[in-house]
LUMVOKOL-50566 format. One record per residue (C-alpha): residue in three letters; x, y, z. Coordinates in nm, 4 decimals, decimal comma, m for minus. Layout:
# LUMVOKOL-50566
{r 'ALA' {X Y Z}}
...
//
This chain:
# LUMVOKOL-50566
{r 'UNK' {1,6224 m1,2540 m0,8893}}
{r 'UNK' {1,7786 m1,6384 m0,9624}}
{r 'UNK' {1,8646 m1,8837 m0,7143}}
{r 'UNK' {2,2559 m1,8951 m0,6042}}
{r 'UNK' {2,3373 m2,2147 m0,6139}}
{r 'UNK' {2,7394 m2,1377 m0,5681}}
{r 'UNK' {2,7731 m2,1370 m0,1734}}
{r 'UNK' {2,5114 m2,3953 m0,0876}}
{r 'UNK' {2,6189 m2,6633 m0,3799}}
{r 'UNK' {2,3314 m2,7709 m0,6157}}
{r 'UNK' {2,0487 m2,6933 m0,4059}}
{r 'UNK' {1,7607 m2,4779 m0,4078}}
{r 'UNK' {1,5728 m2,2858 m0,1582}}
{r 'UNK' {1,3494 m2,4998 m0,0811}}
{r 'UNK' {1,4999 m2,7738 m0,0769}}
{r 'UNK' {1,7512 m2,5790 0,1591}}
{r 'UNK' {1,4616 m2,5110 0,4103}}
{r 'UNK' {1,3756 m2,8492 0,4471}}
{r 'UNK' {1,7153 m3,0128 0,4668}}
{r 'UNK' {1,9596 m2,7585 0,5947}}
{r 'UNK' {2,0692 m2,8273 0,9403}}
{r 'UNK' {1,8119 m3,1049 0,9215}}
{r 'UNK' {1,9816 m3,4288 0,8727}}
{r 'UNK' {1,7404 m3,7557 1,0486}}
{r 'UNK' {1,8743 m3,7994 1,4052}}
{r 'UNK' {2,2034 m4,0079 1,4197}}
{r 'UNK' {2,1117 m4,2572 1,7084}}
{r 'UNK' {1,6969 m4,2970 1,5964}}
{r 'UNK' {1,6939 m4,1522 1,2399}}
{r 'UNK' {1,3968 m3,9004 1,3117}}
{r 'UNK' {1,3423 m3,6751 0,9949}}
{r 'UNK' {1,3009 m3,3681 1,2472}}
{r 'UNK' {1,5064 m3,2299 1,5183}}
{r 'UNK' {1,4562 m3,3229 1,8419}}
{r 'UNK' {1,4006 m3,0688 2,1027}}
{r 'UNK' {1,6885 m3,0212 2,3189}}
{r 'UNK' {1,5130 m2,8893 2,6806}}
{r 'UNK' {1,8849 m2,8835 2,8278}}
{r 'UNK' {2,0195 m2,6385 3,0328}}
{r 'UNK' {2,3824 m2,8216 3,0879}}
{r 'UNK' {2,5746 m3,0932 2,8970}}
{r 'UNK' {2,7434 m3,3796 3,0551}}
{r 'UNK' {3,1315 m3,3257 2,9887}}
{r 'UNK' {3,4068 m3,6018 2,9353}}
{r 'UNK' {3,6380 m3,5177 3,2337}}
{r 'UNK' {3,6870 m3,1147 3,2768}}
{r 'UNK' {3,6630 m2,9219 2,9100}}
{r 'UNK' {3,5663 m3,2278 2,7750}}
{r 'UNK' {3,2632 m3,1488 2,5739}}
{r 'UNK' {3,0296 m3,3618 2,3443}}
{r 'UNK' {3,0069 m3,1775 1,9972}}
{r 'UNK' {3,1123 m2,8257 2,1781}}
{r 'UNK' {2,8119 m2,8186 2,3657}}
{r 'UNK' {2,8556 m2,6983 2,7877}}
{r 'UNK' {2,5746 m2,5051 2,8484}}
{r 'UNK' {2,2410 m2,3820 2,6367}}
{r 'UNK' {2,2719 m2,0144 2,7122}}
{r 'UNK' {2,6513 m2,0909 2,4602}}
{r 'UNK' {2,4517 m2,3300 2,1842}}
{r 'UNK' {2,1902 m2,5740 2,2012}}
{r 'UNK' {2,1727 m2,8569 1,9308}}
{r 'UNK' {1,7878 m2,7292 1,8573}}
{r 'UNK' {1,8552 m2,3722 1,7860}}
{r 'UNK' {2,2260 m2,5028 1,5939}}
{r 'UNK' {2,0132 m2,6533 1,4002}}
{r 'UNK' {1,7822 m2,3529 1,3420}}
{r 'UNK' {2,0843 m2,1508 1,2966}}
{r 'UNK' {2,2388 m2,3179 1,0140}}
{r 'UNK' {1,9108 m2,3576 0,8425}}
{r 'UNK' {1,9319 m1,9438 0,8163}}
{r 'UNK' {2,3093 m1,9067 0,7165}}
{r 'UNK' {2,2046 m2,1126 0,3902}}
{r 'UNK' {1,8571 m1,9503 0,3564}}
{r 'UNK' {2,0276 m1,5936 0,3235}}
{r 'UNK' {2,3904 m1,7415 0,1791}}
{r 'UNK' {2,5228 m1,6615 0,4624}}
{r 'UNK' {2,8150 m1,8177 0,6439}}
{r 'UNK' {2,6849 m1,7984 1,0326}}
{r 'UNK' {2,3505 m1,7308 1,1660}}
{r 'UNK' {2,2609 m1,6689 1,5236}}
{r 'UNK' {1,9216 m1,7296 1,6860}}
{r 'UNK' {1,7687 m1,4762 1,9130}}
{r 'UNK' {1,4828 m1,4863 2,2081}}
{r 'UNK' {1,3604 m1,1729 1,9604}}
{r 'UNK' {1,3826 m0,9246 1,7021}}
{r 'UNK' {1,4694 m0,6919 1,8950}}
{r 'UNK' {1,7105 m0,8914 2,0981}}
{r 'UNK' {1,8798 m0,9657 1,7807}}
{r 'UNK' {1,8559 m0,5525 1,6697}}
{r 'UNK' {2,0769 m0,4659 2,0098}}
{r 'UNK' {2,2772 m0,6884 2,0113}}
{r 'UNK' {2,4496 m0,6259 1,6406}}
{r 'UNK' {2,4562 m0,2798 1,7040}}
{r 'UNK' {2,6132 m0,3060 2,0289}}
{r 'UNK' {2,8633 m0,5463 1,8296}}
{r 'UNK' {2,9198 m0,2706 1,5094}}
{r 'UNK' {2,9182 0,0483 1,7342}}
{r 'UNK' {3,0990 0,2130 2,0224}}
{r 'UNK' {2,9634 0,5110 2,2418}}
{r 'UNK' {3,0088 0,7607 2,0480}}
{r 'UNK' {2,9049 0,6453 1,6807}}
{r 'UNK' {2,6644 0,7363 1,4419}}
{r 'UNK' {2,4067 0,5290 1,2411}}
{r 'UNK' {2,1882 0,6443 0,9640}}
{r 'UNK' {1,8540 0,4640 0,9530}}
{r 'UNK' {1,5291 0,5149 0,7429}}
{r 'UNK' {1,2695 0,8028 0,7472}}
{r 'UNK' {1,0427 0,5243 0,7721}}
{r 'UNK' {1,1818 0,2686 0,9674}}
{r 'UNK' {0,9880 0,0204 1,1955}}
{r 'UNK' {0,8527 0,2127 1,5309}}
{r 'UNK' {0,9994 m0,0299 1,7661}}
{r 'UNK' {1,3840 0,0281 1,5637}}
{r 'UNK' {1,3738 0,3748 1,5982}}
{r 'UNK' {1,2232 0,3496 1,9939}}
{r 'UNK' {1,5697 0,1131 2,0358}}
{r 'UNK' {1,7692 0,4085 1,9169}}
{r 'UNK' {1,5986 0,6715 2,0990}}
{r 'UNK' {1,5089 0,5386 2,3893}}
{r 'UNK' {1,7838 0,2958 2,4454}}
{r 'UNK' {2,1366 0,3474 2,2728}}
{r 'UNK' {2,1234 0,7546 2,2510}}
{r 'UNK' {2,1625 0,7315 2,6258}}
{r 'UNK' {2,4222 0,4715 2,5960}}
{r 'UNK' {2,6252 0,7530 2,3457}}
{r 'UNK' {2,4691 0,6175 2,0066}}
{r 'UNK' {2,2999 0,8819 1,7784}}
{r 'UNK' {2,1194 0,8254 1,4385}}
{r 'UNK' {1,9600 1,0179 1,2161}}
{r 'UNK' {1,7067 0,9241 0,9889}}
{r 'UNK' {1,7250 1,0024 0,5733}}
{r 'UNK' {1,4922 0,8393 0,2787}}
{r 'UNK' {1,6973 0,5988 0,2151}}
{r 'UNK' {1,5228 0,5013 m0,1526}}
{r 'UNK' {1,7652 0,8181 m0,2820}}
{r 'UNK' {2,0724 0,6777 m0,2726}}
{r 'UNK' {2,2138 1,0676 m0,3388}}
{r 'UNK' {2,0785 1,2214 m0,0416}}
{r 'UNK' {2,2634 0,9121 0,1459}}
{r 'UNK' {2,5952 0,9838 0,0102}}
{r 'UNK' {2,5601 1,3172 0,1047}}
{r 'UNK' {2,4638 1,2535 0,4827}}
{r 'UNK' {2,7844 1,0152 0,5003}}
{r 'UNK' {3,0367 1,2615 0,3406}}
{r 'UNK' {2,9081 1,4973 0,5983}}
{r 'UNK' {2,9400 1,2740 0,9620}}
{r 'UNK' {3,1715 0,9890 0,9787}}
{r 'UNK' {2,9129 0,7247 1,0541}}
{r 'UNK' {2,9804 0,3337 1,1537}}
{r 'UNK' {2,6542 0,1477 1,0396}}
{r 'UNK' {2,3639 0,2273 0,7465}}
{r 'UNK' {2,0554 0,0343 0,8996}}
{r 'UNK' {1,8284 m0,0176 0,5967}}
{r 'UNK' {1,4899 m0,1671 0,5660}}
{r 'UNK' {1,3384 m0,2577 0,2237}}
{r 'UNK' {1,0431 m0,2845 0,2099}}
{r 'UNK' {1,0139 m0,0359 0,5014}}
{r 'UNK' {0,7685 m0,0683 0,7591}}
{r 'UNK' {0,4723 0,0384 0,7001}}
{r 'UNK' {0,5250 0,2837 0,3799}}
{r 'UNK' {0,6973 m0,0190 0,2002}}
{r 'UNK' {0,9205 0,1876 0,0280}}
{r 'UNK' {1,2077 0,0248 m0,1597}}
{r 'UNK' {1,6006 0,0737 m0,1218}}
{r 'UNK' {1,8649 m0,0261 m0,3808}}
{r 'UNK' {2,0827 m0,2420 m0,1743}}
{r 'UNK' {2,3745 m0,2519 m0,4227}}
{r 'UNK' {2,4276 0,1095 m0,4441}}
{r 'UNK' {2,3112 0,1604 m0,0991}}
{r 'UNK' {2,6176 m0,0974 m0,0071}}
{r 'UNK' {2,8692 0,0598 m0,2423}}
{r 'UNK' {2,7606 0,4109 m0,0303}}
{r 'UNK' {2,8382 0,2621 0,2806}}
{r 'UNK' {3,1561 0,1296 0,2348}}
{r 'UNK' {3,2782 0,3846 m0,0049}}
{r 'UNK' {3,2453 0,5674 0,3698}}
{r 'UNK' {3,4067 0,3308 0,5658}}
{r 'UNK' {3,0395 0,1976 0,7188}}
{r 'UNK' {2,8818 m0,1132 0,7069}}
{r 'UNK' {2,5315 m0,2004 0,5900}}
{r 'UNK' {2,2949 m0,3984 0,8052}}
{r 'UNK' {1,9384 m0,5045 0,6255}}
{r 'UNK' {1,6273 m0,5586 0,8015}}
{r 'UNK' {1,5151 m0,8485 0,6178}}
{r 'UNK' {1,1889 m0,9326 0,7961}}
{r 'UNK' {0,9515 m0,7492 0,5152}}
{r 'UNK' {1,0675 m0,9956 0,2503}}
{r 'UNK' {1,2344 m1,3071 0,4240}}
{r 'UNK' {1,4660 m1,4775 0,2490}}
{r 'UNK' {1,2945 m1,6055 m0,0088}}
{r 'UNK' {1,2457 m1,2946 m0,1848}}
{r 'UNK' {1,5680 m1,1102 m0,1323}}
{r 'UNK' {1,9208 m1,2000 m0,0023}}
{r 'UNK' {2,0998 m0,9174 0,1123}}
{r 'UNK' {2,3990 m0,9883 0,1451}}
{r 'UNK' {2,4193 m1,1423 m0,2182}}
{r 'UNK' {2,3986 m0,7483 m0,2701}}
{r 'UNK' {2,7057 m0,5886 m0,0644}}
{r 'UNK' {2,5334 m0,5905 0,2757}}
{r 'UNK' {2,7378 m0,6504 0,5958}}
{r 'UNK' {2,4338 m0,8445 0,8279}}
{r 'UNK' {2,0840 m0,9397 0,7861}}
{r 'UNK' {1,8569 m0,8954 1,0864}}
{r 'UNK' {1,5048 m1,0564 1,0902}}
{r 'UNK' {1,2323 m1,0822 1,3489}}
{r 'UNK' {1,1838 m1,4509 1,3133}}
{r 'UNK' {0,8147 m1,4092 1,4646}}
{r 'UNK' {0,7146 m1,2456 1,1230}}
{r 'UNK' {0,7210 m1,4918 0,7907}}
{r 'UNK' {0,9974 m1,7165 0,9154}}
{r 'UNK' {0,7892 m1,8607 1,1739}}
{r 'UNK' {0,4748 m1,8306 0,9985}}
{r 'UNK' {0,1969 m1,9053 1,2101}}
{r 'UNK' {0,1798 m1,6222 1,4935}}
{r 'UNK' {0,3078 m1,8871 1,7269}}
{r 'UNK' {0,6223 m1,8077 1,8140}}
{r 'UNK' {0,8697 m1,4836 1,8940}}
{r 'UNK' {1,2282 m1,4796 1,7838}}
{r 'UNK' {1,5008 m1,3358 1,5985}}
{r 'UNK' {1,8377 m1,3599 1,4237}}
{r 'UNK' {2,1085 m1,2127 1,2210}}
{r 'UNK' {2,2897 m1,3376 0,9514}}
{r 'UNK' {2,6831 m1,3156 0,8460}}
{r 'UNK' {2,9244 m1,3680 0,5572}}
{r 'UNK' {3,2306 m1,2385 0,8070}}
{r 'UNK' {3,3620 m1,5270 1,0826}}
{r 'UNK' {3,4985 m1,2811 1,2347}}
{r 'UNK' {3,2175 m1,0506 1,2876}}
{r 'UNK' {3,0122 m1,3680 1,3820}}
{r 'UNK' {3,2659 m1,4981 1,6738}}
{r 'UNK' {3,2089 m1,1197 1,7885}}
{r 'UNK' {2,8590 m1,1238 1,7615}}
{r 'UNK' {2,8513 m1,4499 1,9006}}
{r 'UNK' {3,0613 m1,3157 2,2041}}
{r 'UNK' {2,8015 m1,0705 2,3211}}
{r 'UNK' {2,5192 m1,2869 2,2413}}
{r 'UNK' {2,6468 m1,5247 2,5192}}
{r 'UNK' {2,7232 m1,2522 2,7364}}
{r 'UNK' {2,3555 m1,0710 2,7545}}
{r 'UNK' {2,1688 m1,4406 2,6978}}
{r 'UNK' {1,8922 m1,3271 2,5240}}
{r 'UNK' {1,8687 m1,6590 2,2873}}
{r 'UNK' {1,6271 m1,8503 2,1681}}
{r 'UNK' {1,5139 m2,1784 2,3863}}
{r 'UNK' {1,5174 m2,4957 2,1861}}
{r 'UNK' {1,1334 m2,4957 2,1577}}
{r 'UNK' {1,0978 m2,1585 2,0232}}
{r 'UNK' {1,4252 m2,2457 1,7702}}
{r 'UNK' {1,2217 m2,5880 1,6836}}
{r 'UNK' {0,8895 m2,3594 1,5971}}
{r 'UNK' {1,0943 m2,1249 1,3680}}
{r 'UNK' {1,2686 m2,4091 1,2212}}
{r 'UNK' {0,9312 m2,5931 1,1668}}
{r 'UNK' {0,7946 m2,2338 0,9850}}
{r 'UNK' {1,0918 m2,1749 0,7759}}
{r 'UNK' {0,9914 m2,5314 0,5978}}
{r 'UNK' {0,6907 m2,4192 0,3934}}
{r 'UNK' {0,8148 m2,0222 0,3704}}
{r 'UNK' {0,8487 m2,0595 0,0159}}
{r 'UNK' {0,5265 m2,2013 m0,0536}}
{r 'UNK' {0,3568 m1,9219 0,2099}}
{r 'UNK' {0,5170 m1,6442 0,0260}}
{r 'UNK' {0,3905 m1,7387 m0,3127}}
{r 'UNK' {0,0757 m1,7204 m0,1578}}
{r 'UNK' {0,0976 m1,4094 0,0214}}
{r 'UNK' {0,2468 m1,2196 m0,2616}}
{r 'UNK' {0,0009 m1,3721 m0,4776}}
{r 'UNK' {m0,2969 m1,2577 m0,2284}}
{r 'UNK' {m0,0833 m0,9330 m0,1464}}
{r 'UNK' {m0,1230 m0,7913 m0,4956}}
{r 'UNK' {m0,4704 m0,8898 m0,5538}}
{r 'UNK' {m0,5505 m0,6713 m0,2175}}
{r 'UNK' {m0,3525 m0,3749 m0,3453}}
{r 'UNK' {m0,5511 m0,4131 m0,7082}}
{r 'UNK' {m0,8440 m0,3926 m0,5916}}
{r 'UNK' {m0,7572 m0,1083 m0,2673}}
{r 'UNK' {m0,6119 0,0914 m0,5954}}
{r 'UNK' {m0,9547 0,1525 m0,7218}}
{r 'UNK' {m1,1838 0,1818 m0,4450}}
{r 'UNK' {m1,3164 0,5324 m0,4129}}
{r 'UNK' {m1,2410 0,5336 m0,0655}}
{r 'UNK' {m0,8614 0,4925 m0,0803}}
{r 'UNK' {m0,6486 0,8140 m0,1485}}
{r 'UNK' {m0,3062 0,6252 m0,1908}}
{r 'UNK' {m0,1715 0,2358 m0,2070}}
{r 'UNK' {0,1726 0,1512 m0,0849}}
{r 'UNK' {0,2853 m0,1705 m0,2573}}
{r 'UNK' {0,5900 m0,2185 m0,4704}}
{r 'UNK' {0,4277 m0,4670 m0,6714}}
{r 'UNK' {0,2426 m0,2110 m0,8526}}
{r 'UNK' {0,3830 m0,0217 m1,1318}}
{r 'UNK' {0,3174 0,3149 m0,9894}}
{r 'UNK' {0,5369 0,2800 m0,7195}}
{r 'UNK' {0,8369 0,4665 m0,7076}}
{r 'UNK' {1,0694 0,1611 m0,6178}}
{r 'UNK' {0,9037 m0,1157 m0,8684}}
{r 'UNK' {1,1734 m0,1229 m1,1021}}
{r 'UNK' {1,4174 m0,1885 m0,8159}}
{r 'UNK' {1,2308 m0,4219 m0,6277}}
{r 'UNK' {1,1878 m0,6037 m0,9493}}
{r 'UNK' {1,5232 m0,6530 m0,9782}}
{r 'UNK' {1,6411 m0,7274 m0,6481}}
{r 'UNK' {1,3377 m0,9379 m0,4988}}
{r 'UNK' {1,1764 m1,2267 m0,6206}}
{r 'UNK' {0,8207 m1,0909 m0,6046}}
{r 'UNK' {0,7035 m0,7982 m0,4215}}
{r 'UNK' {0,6038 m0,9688 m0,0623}}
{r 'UNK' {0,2352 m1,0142 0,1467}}
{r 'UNK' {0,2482 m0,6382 0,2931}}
{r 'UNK' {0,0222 m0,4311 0,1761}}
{r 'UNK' {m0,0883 m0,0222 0,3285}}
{r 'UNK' {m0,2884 0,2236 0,2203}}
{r 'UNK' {m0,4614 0,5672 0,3156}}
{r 'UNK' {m0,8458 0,6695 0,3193}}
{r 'UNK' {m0,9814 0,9951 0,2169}}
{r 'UNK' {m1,1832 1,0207 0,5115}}
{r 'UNK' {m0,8836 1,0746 0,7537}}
{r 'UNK' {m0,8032 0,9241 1,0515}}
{r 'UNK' {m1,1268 0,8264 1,2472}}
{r 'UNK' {m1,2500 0,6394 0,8927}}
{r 'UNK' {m0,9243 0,4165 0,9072}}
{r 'UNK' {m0,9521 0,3425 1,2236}}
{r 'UNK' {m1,3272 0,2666 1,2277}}
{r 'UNK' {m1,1963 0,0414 0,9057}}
{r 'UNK' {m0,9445 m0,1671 1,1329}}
{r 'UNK' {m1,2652 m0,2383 1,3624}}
{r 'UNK' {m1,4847 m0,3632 1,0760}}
{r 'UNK' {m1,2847 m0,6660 0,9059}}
{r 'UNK' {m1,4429 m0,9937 1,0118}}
{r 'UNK' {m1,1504 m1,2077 0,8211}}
{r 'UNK' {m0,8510 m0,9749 0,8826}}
{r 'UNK' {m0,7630 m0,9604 1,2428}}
{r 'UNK' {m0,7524 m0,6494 1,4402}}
{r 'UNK' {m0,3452 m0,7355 1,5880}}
{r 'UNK' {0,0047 m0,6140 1,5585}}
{r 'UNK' {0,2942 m0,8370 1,4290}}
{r 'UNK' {0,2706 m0,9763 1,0359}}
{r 'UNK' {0,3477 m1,2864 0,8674}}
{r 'UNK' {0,1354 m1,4990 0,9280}}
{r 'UNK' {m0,0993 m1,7376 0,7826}}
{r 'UNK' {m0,3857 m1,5172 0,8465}}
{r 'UNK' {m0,4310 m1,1667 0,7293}}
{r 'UNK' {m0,4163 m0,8889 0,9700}}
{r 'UNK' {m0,5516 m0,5115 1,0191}}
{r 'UNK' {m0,3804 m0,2473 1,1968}}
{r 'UNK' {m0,3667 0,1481 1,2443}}
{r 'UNK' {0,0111 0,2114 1,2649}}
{r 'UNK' {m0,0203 0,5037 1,3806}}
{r 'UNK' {m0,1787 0,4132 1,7216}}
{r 'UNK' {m0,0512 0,1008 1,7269}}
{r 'UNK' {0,3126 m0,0313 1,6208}}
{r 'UNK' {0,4286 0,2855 1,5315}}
{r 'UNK' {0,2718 0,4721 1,8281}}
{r 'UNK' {0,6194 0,5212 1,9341}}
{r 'UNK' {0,7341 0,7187 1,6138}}
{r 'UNK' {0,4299 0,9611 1,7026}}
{r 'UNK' {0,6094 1,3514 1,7266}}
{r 'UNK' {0,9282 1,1978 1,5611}}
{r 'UNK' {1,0281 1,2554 1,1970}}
{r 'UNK' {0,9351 0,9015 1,1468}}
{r 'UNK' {0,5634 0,9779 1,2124}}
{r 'UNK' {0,3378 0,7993 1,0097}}
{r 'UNK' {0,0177 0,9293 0,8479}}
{r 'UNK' {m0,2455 0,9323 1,0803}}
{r 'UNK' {m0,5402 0,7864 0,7778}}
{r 'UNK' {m0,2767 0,5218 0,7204}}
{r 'UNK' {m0,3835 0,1207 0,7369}}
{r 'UNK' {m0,1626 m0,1492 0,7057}}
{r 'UNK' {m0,2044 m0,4684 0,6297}}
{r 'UNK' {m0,0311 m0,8411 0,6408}}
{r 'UNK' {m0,2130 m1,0487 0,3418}}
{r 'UNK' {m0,2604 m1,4265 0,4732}}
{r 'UNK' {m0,2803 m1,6939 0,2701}}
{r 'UNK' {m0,6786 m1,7210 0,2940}}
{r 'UNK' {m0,8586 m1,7665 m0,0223}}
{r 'UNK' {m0,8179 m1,4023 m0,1855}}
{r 'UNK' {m1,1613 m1,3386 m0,2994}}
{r 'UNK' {m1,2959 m1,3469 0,0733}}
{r 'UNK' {m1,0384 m1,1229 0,1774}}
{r 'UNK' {m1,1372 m0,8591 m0,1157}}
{r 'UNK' {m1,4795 m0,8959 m0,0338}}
{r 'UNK' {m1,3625 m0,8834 0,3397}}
{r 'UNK' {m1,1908 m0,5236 0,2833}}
{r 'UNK' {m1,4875 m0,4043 0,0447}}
{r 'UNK' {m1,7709 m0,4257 0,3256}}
{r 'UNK' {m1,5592 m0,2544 0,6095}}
{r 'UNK' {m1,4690 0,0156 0,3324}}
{r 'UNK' {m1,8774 0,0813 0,2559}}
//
């Protein structure tokens, strides 16, 4: 994957994190933000507003900023800032869909996705239906067969990290009169721009690798359309679930260094996996970055590198993985990802506990993992002595 310098000038991405929507402060010239903890704006005589700005649940200057940091991140041409990423999840599809609709989402998807779906929207008239995605086929088939409004991809998916061709998966979607929405959170926007590849909107959990540092909870989605992002926009301000200004400021300070954190992670990511592939212990390793996987060639060419997530199954079944999760000294025992520091968790009891009797069950022996940016020899030797 190259940079795309064409929509955002003659910049790269990281200069884009640091800059974007970060000019120094007109009135004191401070390099960062400030922290806008407004609820109201003073107005110049009735519908008089400074800069647009009336009220914080509409825009706040903090999370603007925030916001327009992410439309150039994923070369995009309006971002929106959520309170999370599931906030940002309902929202969109609340904005693409009517009662009534259909969505096709991954055999794999994240637990808390497919709980939205099931336990929210079907009751509100939305159904999905859940196909492996990575075949590209077997999708065109399931769309010739029920009109359907949105494709809801993830690549990689959470936790089997399996990959999806966006491009074709795109071409599939519109060829049927749907639009694509990607779940970017696995790879952030520094390895992989969606909609650079056909997709409609990007959704991320800004609490994963945005933010960075397990310190903050948010969301957003990502546009090319104006139109779609006035609409999304619309019922954003109408449900309020937004980010406050010091939440926005936290995810702006993350999104900074993401570059440098993902080289890391990856980096760390596929040292883990190397050494998980030949430990005697391990039946099977889920990470694209290795050329076994079934998706490597098209992660290769659709991501910069092949991210910090890393899962993987043990012989001994499920009472050896999860006596595993409560071994680790330097990987945490915790749900969520991103982070700085690596964590441990048993998806099947944990994040995807809600998947459990669905078709999007996960293995019960399977471990996942989010590879910090520790030194990686100490989190080899970490894994190795709660594996013996």
């Amino acid at each position: 994957m190259t940079e795309n310098h064409g929509e955002t000038g003659a910049l790269g991405f990281e200069t884009l994190a640091i800059h974007a929507g970060q000019q120094p402060d007109a009135a004191t010239g401070a390099v960062v933000p400030p922290i806008y903890a407004t609820s109201t704006y003073k107005q110049d005589g009735v519908g008089g507003t400074r800069g647009g700005y009336e009220y914080s649940r509409t825009a706040n200057p903090t999370r603007a900023a925030l916001e327009e940091c992410l439309a150039a991140l994923e070369w995009g041409n309006r971002a929106l800032a959520f309170a999370s990423g599931m906030a940002a999840e309902d929202c969109l599809l609340r904005t693409l869909c009517q009662p009534g609709d259909h969505v096709l989402i991954p055999d794999d998807a994240y637990g808390g996705t497919y709980r939205l779906f099931d336990k929210v929207l079907k009751p509100w008239g939305l159904s999905c239906t859940p196909v492996p995605q990575a075949d590209t086929a077997v999708v065109r088939d399931f769309l010739k067969e029920r009109k359907t409004a949105v494709v809801w991809a993830e690549t990689p998916t959470n936790p089997l990290l399996n990959i999806t061709d966006l491009a074709a998966l795109a071409d599939a979607a519109h060829d049927n009169g749907a639009k694509l929405v990607v779940d970017n959170t696995f790879a952030s926007p520094y390895l992989q721009q969606p909609l650079s590849l056909g997709a409609d909107a990007v959704v991320h959990s800004t609490t994963k690798y945005l933010g960075g540092h397990s310190d903050v909870v948010g969301g957003a989605v990502v546009v090319r359309d104006a139109g779609l992002a006035d609409e999304i926009a619309f019922y954003q301000n109408a449900t309020g679930a937004v980010a406050g200004p010091f939440d926005a400021w936290l995810t702006l300070r993350g999104a900074k260094t993401l570059a440098v954190r993902m080289d890391r992670h990856c980096a760390n990511a596929a040292a883990v996996a190397g050494m998980l592939t030949g430990h005697p212990a391990v039946g099977q390793v889920y990470y694209p970055g290795l050329p076994g996987h079934p998706g490597h060639k098209v992660a290769a060419s659709q991501m910069r590198s092949f991210g910090g997530m890393v899962s993987f199954r043990l012989r001994a079944g499920e009472d050896r993985a999860v006596d595993v999760c409560g071994r680790t000294r330097l990987f945490t025992l915790g749900e969520s990802l991103g982070g700085v520091e690596s964590l441990i968790e048993h998806p099947a009891r944990m994040t995807h506990a809600s998947a459990t009797g669905s078709p999007l069950e996960v293995p019960a022996d399977l471990i996942r993992l989010s590879v910090g940016i520790e030194d990686p020899a100490d989190l080899i030797e970490d894994l190795r002595q709660a594996l013996s």
